[in-house]
N, C-alpha and C positions, 0 to 999 in steps of 0.2 A: 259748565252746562250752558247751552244758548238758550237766548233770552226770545220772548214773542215781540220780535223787532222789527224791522226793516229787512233783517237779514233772512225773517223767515216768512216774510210777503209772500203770496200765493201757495205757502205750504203751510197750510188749514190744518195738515196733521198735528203739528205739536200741539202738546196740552200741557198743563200744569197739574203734577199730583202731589197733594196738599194734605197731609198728617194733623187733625188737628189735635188738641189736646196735651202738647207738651206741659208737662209741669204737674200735671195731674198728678203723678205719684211718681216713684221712682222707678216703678216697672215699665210703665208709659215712657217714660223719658230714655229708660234701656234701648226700648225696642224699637224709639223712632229714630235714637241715635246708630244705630245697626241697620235700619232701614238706608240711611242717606248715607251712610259710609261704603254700603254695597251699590250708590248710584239708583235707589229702585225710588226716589222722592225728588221732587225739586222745590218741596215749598214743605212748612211749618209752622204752626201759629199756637203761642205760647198762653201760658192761665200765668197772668204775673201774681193772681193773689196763692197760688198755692207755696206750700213750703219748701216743694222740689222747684220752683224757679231760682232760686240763688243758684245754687249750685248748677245746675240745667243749663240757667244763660249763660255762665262762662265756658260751657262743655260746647254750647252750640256754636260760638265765636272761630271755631277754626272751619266752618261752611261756609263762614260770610260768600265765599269768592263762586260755591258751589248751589248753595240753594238760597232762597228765600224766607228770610225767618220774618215773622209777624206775630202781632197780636192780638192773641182770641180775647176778645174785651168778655168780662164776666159778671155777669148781675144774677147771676140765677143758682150759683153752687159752691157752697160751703160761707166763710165770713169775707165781705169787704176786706178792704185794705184802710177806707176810711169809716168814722163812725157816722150810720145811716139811722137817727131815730125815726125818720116815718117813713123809710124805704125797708129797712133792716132792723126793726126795735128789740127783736129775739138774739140779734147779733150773724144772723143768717140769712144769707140770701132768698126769695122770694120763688115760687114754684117758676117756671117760665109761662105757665096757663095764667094762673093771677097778674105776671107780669106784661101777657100780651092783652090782655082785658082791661089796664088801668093805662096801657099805651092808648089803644085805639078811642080811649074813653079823653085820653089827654090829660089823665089824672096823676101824673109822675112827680116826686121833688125834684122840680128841677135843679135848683139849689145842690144839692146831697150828689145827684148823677152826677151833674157837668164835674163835681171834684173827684166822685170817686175815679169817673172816666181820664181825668186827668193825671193822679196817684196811678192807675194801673200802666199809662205811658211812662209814669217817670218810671216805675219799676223796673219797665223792661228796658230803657235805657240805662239803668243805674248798671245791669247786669249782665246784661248784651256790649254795652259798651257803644249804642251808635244805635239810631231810633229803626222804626220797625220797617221795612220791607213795606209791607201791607199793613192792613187792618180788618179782621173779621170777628166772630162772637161766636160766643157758645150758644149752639142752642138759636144761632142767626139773631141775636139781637140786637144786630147795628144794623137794620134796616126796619126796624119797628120804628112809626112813629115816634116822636119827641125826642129820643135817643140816637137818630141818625141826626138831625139837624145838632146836638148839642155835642156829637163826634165830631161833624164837620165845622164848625165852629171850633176847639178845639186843634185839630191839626190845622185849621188856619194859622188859628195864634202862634202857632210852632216856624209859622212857615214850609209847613209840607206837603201844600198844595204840587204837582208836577213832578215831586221826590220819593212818592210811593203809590201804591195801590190798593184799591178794596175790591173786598168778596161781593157778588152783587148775589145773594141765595137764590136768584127767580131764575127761571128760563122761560121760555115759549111752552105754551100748551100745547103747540103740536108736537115741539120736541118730548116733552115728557110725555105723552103718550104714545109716541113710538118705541120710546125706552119701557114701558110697563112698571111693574114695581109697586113701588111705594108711591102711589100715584096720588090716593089723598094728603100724604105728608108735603109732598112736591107741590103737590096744584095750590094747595095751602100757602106755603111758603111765598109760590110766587106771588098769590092775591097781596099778602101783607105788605112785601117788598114794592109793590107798584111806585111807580117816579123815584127808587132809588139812587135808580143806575144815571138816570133826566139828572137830577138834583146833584151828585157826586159829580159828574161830568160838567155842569154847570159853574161848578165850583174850581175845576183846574184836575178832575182825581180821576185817574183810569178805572176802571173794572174792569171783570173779565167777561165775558161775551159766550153765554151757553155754562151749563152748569149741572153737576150730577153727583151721585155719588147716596143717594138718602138709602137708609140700611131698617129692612126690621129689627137686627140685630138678636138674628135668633141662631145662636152657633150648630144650629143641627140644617141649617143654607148651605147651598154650593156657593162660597163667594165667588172663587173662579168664574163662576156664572151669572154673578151679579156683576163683576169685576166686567166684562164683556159686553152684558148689557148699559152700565153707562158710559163708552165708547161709543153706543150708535147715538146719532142726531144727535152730532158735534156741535157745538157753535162753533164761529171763526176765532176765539178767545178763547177758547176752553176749558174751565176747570173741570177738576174732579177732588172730591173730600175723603177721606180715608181715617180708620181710628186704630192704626195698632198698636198694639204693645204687648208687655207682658203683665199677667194678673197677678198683684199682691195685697198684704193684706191693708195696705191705704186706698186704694183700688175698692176693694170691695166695699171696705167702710162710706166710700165719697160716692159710688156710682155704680147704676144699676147696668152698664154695660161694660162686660167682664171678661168673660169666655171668646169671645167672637175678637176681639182687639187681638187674641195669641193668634188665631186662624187667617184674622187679615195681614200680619208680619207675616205667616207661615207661607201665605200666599205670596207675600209681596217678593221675597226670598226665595222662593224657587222658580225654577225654568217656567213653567208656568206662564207666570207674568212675561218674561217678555217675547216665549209664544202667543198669548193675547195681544199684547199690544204690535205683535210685526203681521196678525191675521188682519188687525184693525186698521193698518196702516197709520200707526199711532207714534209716538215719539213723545222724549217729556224734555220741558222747558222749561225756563223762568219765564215770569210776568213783564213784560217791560212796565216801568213807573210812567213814562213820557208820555202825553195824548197824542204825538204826531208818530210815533215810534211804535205803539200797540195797534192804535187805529190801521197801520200799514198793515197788520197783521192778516185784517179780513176781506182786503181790497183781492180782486179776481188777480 
């Protein structure tokens, strides 16, 4: 699959669509793996603390060449990887409303984060075999206060500065409201995320440029029709986020979005999808990692 490089300067169309939540369960991981095997994904961003990552990362190693694998950093579902007594004292992650309320407050262990953040890279290097493509969060929590700064700190120490890339969750307000939708989750997002994309880029780290994809996640939606509306008001970097898979019973137990993950592969899998995307003038890519190689991307 081509990448958002040099190669595809002045062609705005491509975009990157990005599965997240591998590792969630095992159905999850069925359905994204069946997704990039039929070509309908070019990116993927992994939960290293669940228990379908072992297995999952070595399943995904034979895409290296084909999509983008990353990871969805996790502070808000199910247990750490390491022990968090005044992040996690129950042994459980934290709601993500508590947890954006003690960011913007700047009240976070820093301490307990910067390791767990650092445990869930080694994970997914242990098991992938080779570090992450990207970087994004569940739940967009690497662009909340104190936890984006102690990410990028972090992949500095690695040396990953120029080697890969991050989810910026914002777009432009005009753009999301041309797109309609989920327009309070959107607008929200982006307020939180302000000076990510400044600050990552500062730092040596591409992002992507326009951004979409927020779901009420109510399986009685046309997605086909949501799936079309975040196709308008592209950025020149474009992402889009997606949640399929298939519902079982680790699934249900972990997360309240269930039903609608089978509708979005069902989607993703039929003719459908890539009737929307040739009405769109759309095309899907990898992310390039390089600031002089992405940036080409949205040059006229």
């Amino acid at each position: 699959m081509e990448k958002l490089d040099e190669r595809a300067s002045g062609r705005s169309a491509a975009i990157s669509l990005c599965a997240d939540d591998f590792g969630l369960s095992a159905g999850v991981n069925r359905g994204v793996i069946e997704a990039l095997e039929a070509g309908r994904l070019s990116a993927t961003s992994a939960m290293t603390t669940r228990a379908g990552w072992r297995s999952g990362g070595r399943a995904l190693r034979r895409f290296k060449a084909r999509a983008d694998v990353g990871l969805h950093l996790n502070l808000t579902l199910g247990a750490p990887l390491t022990t968090m007594p005044a992040f996690a004292p129950s042994g459980h992650l934290p709601q993500i409303g508590a947890l954006a309320r003690a960011a913007r407050r700047g009240d976070l262990p820093e301490r307990e984060i910067r390791r767990e953040i650092a445990r869930q890279l080694d994970a997914f290097c242990d098991h992938y075999d080779a570090a992450p493509d990207f970087v994004d969060g569940h739940q967009h929590v690497q662009i909340l206060p104190q936890i984006r700064v102690w990410l990028l700190d972090e992949l500095d120490r690695r040396g990953l500065a120029g080697r890969l890339w991050l989810r910026d969750s914002a777009d432009r307000p005009s753009r999301i409201l041309r797109r309609g939708g989920e327009l309070k989750k959107a607008l929200g997002i982006a307020w939180l995320a302000a000076g990510f994309s400044r600050e990552a880029r500062r730092r040596g780290y591409v992002t992507n440029e326009g951004f979409s994809g927020f779901s009420r996640f109510d399986p009685c939606c046309d997605y086909a029709a949501d799936f079309a509306a975040y196709l308008r008001a592209r950025g020149p970097r474009h992402l889009v986020m997606c949640h399929p898979g298939y519902c079982d019973e680790e699934l249900v137990l972990a997360d309240p979005v269930t039903l609608t993950r089978e509708r979005e592969l069902s989607f993703l899998l039929s003719p459908a999808f890539g009737d929307i995307l040739k009405r769109a003038g759309a095309r899907l890519a990898r992310m390039a990692p390089a600031p002089d190689l992405a940036l080409s991307a949205s040059r006229p």
